[in-house]
C-alpha positions as CSV (number, residue, x, y, z in Angstrom):
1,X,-30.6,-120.5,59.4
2,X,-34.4,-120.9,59.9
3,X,-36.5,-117.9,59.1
4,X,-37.6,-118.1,63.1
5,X,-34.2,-117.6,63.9
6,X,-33.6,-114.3,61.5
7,X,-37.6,-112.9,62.8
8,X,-35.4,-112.9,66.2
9,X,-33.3,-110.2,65.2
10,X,-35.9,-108.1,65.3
11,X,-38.1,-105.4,67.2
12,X,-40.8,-105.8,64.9
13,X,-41.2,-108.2,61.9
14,X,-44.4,-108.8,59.5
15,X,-45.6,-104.9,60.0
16,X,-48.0,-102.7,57.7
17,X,-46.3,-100.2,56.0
18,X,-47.7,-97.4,58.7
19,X,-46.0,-98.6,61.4
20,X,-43.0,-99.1,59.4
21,X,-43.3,-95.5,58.4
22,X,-44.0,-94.5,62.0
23,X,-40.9,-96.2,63.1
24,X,-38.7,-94.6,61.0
25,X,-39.6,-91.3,61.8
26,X,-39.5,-92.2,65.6
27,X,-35.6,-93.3,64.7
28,X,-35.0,-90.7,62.4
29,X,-33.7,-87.2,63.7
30,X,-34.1,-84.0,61.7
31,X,-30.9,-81.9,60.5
32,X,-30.5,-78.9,62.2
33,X,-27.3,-77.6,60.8
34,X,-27.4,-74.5,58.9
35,X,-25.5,-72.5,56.3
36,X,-25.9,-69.0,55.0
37,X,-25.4,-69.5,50.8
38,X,-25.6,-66.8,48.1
39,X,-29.2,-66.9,46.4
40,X,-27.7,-68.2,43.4
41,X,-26.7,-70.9,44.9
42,X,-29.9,-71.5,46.9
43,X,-32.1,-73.9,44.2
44,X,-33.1,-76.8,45.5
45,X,-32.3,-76.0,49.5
46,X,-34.7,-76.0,52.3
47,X,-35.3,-72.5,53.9
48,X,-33.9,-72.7,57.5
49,X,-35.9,-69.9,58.7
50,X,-38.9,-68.0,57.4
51,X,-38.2,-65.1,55.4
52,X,-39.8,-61.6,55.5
53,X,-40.2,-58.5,53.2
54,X,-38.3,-55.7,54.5
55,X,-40.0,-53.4,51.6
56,X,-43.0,-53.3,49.5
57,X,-43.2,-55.0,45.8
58,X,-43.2,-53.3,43.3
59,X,-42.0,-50.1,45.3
60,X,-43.6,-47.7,43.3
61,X,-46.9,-47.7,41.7
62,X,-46.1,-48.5,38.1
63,X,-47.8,-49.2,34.5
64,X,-48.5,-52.6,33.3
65,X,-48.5,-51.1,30.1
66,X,-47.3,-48.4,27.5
67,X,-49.5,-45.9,27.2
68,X,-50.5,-42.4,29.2
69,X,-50.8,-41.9,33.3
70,X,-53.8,-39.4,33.9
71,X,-56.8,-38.6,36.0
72,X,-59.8,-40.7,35.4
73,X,-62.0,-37.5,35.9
74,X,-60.3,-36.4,32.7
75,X,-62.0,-38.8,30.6
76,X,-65.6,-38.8,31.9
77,X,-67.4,-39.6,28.3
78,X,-64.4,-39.9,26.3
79,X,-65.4,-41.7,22.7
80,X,-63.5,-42.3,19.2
81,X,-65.6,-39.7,17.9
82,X,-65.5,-37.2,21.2
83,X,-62.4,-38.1,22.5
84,X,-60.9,-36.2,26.0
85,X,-58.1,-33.9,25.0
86,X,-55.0,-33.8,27.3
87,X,-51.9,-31.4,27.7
88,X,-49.0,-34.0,27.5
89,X,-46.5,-32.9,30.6
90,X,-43.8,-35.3,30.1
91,X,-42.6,-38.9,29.6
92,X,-41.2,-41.7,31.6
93,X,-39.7,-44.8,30.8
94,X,-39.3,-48.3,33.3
95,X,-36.2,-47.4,35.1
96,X,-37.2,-43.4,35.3
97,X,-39.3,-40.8,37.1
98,X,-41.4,-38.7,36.4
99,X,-42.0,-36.9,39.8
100,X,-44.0,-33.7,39.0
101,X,-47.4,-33.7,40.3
102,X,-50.3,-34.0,37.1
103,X,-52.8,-32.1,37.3
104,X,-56.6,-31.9,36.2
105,X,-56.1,-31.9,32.1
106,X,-52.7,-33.5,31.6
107,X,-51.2,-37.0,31.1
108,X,-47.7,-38.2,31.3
109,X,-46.9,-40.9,28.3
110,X,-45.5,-44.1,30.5
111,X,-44.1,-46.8,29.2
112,X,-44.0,-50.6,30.9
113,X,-43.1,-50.8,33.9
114,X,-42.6,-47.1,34.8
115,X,-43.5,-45.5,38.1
116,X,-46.9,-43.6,37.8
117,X,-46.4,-39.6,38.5
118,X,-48.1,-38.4,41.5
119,X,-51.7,-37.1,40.8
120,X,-52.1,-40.0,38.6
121,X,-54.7,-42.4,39.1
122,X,-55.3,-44.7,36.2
123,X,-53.5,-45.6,32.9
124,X,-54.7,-45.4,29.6
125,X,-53.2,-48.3,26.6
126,X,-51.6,-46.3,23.8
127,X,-54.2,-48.2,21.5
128,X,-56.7,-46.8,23.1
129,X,-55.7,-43.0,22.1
130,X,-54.1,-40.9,18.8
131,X,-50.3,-41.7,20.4
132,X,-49.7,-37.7,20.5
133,X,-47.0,-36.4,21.6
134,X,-47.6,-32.7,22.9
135,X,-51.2,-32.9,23.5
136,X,-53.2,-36.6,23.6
137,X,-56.8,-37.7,22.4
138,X,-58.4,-40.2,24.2
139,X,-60.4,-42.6,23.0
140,X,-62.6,-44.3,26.0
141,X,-63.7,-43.2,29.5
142,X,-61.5,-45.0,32.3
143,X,-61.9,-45.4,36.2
144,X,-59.6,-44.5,39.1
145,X,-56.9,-47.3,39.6
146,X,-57.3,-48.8,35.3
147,X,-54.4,-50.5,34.6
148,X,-52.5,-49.4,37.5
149,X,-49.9,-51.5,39.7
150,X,-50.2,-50.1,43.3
151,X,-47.1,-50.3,45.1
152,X,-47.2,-53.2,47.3
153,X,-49.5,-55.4,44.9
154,X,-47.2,-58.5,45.1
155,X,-46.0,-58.5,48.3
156,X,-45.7,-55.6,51.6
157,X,-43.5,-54.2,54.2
158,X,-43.3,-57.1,56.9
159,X,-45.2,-60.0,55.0
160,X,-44.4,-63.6,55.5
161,X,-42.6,-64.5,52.0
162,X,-42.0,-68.6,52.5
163,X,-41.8,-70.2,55.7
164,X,-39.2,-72.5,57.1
165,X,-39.1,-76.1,55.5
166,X,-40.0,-74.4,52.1
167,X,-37.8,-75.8,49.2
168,X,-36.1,-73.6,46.9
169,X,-37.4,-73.8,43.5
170,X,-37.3,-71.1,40.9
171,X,-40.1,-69.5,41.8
172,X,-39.3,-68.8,45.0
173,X,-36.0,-68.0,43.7
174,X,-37.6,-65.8,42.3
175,X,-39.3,-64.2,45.0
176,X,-36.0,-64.1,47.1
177,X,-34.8,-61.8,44.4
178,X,-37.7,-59.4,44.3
179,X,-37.4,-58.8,47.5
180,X,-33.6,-58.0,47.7
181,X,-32.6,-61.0,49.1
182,X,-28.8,-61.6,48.7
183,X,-28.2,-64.8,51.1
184,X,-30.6,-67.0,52.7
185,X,-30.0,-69.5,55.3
186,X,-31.0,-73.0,54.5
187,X,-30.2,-76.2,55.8
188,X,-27.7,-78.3,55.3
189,X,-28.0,-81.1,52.2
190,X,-28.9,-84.5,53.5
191,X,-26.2,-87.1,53.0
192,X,-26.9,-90.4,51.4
193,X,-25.2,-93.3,50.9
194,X,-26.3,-96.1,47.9
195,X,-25.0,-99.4,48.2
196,X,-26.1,-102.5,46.1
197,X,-24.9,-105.7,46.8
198,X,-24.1,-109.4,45.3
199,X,-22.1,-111.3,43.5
200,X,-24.2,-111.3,39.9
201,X,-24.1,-107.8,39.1
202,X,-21.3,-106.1,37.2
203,X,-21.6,-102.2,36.1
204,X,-22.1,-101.4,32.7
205,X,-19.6,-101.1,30.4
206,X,-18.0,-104.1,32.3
207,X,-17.2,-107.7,30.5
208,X,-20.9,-109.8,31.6
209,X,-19.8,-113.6,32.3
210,X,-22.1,-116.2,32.8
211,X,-24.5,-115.8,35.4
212,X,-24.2,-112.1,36.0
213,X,-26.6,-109.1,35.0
214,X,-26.1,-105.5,34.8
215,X,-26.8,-103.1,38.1
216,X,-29.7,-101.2,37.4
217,X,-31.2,-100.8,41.1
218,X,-27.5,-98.6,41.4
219,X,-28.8,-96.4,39.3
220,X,-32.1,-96.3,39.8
221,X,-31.5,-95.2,43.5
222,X,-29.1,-92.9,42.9
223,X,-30.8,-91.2,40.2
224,X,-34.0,-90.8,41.9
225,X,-32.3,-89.3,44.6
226,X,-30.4,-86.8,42.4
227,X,-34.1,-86.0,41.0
228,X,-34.9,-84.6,44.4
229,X,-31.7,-82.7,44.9
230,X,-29.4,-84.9,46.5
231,X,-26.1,-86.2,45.3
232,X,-25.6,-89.9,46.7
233,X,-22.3,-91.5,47.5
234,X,-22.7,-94.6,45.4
235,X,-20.9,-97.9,45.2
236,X,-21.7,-101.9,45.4
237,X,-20.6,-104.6,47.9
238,X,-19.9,-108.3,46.8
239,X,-21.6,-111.0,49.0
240,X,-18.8,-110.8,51.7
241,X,-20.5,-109.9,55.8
242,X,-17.5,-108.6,57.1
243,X,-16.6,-106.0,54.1
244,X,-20.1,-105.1,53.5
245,X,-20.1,-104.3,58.0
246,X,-16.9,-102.5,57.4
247,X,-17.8,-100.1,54.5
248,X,-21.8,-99.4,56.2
249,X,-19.7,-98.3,59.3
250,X,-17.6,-96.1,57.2
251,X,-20.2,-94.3,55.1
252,X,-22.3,-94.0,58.7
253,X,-19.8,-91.9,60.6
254,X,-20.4,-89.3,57.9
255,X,-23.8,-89.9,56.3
256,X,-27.6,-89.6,57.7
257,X,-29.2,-92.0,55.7
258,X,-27.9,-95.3,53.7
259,X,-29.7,-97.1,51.0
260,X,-28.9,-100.8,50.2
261,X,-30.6,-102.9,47.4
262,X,-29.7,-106.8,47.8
263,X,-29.4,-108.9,50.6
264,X,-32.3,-108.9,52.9
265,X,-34.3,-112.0,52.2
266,X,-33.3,-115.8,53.6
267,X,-30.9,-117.4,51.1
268,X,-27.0,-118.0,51.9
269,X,-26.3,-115.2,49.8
270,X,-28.5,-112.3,51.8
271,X,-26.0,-110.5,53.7
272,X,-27.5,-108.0,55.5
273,X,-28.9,-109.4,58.1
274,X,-25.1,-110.8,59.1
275,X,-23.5,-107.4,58.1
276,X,-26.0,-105.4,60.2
277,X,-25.2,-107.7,63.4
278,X,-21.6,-108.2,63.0
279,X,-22.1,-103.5,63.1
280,X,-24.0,-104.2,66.5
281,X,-26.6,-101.7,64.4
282,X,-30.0,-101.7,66.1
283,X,-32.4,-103.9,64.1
284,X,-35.9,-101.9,64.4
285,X,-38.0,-104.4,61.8
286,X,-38.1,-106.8,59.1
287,X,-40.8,-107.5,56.4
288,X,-43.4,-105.1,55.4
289,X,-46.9,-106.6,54.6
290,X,-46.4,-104.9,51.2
291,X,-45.5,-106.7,47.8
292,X,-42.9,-106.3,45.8
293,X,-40.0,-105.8,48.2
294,X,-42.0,-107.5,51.0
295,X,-38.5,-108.0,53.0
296,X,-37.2,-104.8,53.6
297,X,-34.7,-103.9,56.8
298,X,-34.5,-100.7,58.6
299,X,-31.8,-100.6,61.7
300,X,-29.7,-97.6,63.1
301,X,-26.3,-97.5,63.0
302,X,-25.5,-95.0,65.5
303,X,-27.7,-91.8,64.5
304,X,-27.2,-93.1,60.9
305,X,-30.6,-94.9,59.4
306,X,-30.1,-97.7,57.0
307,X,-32.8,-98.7,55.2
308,X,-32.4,-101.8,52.8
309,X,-34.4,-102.4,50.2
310,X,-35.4,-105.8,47.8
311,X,-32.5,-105.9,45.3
312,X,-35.3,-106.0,42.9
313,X,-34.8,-103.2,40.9
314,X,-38.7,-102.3,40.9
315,X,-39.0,-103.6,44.6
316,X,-36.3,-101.2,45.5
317,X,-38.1,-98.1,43.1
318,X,-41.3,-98.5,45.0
319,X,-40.0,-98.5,48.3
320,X,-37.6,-96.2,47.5
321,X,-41.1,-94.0,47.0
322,X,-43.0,-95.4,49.9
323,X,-40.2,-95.5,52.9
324,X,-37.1,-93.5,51.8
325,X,-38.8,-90.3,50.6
326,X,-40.9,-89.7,53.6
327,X,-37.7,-90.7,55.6
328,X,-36.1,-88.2,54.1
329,X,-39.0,-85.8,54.3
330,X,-38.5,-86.0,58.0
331,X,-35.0,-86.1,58.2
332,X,-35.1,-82.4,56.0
333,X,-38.1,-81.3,57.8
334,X,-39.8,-80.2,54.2
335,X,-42.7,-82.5,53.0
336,X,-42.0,-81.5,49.6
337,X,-39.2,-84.5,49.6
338,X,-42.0,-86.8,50.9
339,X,-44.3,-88.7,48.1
340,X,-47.7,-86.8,47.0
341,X,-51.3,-88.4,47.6
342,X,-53.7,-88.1,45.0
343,X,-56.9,-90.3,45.1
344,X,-58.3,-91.5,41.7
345,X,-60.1,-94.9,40.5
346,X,-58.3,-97.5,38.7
347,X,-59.7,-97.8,34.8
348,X,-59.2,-101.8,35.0
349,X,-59.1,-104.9,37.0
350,X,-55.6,-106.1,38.4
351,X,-55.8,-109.4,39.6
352,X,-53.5,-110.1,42.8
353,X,-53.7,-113.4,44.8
354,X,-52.7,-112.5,47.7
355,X,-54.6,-110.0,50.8
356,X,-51.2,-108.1,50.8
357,X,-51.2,-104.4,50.0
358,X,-49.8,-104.8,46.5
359,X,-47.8,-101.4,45.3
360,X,-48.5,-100.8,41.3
361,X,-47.1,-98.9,38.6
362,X,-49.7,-96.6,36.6
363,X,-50.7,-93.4,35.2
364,X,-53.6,-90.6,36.6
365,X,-55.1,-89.1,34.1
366,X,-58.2,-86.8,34.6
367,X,-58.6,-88.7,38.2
368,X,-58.7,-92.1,36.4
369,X,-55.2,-95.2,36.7
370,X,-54.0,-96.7,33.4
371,X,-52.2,-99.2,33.8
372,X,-48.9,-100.2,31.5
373,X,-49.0,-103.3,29.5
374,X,-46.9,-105.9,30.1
375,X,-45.4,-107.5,33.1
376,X,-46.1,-105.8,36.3
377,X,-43.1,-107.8,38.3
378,X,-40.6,-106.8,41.0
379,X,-37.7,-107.5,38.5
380,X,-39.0,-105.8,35.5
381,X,-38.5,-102.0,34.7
382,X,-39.4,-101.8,31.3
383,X,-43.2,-101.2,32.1
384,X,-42.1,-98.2,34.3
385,X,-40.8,-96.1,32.2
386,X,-42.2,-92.9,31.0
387,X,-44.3,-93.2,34.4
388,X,-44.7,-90.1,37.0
389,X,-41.8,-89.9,38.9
């Protein structure tokens, strides 16, 4: 078959890689299931609604420190040598109270974390004073509100904690739980298909004849996928249309997004473009002006997107980065899945001879690209590794 005669398939072939982009995300729907999970089961979800304090953190005004809650009046001109003398009227350790009112002339020794008694305006570092126990010399004049936590200082009654779209790391794991939070609802977990196809590759671990070569784009999909939270269904088609047509309709009556590697160029052995027709899928475009994996396919099978990549395994990484993540930052409605822009200026020539947009491997340092050494091809991995991910 002539290439004119695959190019016919298509809505839109020979595009830039924006368009491409803006056609996925025309074809692409966002999830809007939901589910309630416990917060230790929350890490890596997207927040399906924005979250609230319902109470001020800390609660209490509390010490950062261990030393002594007093008045700051108290130690107007307080030095080593004329230190202020305080009536010690109790103690309070972090998970106590100390609730009596101080007055003019006393102190309370506090330890870390502690709430500060009432009357109390400052704190006072146990370095800072003779560590006494019934009465206290201090050693240093302090001001109202010295080394004290107000309540509220974190977060108040009523203030936006993370919006909807957020994604669950620890830290905001961490913020859930400060605040009480028990279960928060999230969205539910995109799910992804990874296929690979042809007739060379055989997994390792597996007898290599003649001819064949071990799947890495398998793995390399998969695992980038499991970097960003998602567990993939993953398995590989041989070079057969009509099985590769029957298992894409399978995974698409319970999967939003599939990923193939292989098959999406012009020789005999390309089976995408046969599989995806014999479907009836929607074929939205063909080629992206962008090298490597220049002939990339994106079609809908039903609401399912298929997007198949150069079975390249470096063709298939990079697009992987340039199509699929903001596919699936659309598809989650959190731009945290999407990839990050950074501008910086490349510390050496790279030579290209073509006008195509050419997608390179390197490193940012300090606003500057290295490059790796060695080959920079669509079939070569080696010279990726230890890169940004």
């Amino acid at each position: 078959m002539g290439i004119r005669a695959y190019e016919n398939r298509y809505e839109h072939v020979n595009i830039e890689l924006e368009e491409a982009l803006s056609l996925v995300k025309a074809h692409t729907g966002t999830i809007a299931e939901t589910e309630e999970v416990p917060l230790s089961d929350a890490l890596g979800r997207i927040l399906a609604e924005s979250v609230t304090a319902d109470m001020d953190q800390p609660p209490f005004a509390r010490s950062p420190l261990d030393g002594y809650a007093l008045i700051a009046a108290d130690t107007a001109g307080a030095t080593k040598e004329n230190p202020a003398r305080l009536t010690v009227a109790g103690r309070v350790v972090a998970g106590g109270v100390f609730d009596k009112k101080i007055c003019r002339g006393q102190a309370v020794r506090i330890m870390t974390g502690a709430p500060i008694s009432p009357g109390a305006d400052c704190v006072i570092r146990q370095e800072d004073t003779d560590w006494g126990e019934e009465t206290v010399a201090v050693y240093r004049e302090l001001s109202a509100c010295d080394n004290y936590c107000r309540a509220g200082e974190d977060f108040a009654r009523g203030d936006l904690l993370l919006e909807a779209g957020t994604k669950i790391g620890a830290v905001e794991l961490g913020i859930l739980a400060s605040a009480g939070t028990e279960r928060v609802r999230v969205r539910r977990i995109p799910r992804v298909a990874v296929l690979t196809t042809g007739d060379e590759l055989v997994m390792p671990g597996e007898k290599r004849g003649p001819g064949k070569i071990y799947n890495s784009s398998l793995f390399v999909l998969a695992g980038r996928l499991r970097e960003l939270g998602i567990e993939p269904a993953a398995g590989h088609l041989q070079d057969d249309e009509e099985a590769a047509a029957i298992r894409i309709k399978e995974l698409a009556e319970e999967t939003d997004l599939i990923l193939t590697a292989g098959g999406v160029s012009v020789g005999e052995r390309d089976i995408m473009h046969g599989a995806l027709a014999g479907l009836l899928a929607r074929p939205v475009f063909w080629r992206i002006r962008i090298k490597p994996g220049m002939p990339v396919i994106f079609s809908m099978v039903d609401k399912t997107s298929v997007l198949s990549l150069s079975g390249n395994p470096y063709g298939s990484f990079a697009h992987f980065e340039v199509l699929a993540r903001p596919l699936l930052a659309h598809l989650t409605g959190c731009g945290q899945y999407g990839p990050q822009r950074e501008s910086a200026v490349m510390g050496e020539d790279f030579g290209k001879n073509t006008s195509v947009r050419r997608l390179v491997r390197g490193r940012v340092t300090s606003g500057i690209v290295s490059l790796p050494r060695g080959l920079h091809d669509s079939g070569v991995l080696g010279t990726t590794a230890g890169l940004p991910s």
